[in-house]
N, C-alpha and C positions, 0 to 999 in steps of 0.2 A: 504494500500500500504506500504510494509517493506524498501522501500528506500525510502518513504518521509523521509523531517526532522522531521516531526511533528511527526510521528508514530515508525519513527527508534529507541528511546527512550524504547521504550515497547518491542521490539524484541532483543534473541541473536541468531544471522544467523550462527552461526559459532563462530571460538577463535585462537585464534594468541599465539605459547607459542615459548621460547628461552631454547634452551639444551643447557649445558656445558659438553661437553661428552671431552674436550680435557683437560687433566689432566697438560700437558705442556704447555699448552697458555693459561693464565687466560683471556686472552684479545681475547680470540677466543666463539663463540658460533654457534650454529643452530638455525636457525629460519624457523619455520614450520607454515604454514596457511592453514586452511580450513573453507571455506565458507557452510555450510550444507543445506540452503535455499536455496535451487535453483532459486528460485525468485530475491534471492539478490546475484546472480554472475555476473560479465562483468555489474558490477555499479562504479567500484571503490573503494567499502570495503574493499577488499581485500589489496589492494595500501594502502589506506589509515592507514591501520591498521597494516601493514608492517613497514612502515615508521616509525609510531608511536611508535612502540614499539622498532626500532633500534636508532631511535632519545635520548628515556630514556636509553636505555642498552649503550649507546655513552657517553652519558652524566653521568650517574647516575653508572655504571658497568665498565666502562672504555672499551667498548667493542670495538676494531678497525677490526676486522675480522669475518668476517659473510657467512657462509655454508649453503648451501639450498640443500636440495635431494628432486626432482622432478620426477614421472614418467613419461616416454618418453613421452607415448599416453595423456597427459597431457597440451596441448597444448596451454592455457589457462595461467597457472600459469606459462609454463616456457618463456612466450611471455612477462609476467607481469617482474621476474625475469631479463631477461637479455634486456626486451627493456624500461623499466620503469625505474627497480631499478637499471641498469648496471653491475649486477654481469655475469661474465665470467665461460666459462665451464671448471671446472678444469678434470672433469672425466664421463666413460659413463660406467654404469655397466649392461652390456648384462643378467648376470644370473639374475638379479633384476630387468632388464629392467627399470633403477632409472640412475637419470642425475647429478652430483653434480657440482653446482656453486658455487664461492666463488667472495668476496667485502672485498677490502681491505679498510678502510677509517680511513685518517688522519686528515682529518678539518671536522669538523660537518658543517659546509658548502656546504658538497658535497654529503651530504646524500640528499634524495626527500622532497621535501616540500610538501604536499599536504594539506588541512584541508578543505576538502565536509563536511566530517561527524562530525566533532569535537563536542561532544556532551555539551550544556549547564549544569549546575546545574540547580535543584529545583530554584533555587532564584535569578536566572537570566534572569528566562522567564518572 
């Protein structure tokens, strides 16, 4: 089972990466997710690993502004995006049928907390 905890360890379902495509706001990025295991979607990974990674890019990157492009028929991640993580729609692009939200965040406070998945070390177990 790839959402236990025991076994999550041994699986990569997917990857979570941050783009700096905006040359005038160091303090701007994209954040893109995909889940590839179909077994491990609508579990929470995906949140979880959102989170995760806007928490360090907050913290460690200085990141206050956060861009997400979704496709419409996507229904899933843009449910995740603006009912989880509260990013708002800034734009809807019909020729790409792709959705853009954006999060603005001043206190890491306000970012999501989540931690299902938070993986131990070796030498914890």
């Amino acid at each position: 089972d790839v959402n236990s905890s025991e076994s999550f360890a041994k699986y990569m379902v997917g990857d979570v990466n941050l783009f700096f495509n905006d040359q005038d706001d160091k303090s701007a990025a994209e954040v893109e997710i995909m889940i590839a295991e179909k077994k491990s979607r609508r579990g929470g990974i995906g949140l979880e690993a959102v989170s995760l990674i806007m928490r360090y890019a907050y913290d460690k990157l200085g990141i206050r502004k956060y861009v997400a492009k979704i496709g419409e028929s996507n229904s899933a991640s843009n449910s995740m995006f603006t009912n989880k993580l509260g990013f708002k729609q800034v734009s809807h692009c019909q020729v790409f049928k792709e959705i853009t939200y954006e999060l603005l965040v001043q206190e890491m406070d306000k970012l999501p907390k989540v931690n299902k998945y938070v993986l131990r070390s070796d030498s914890s177990r």
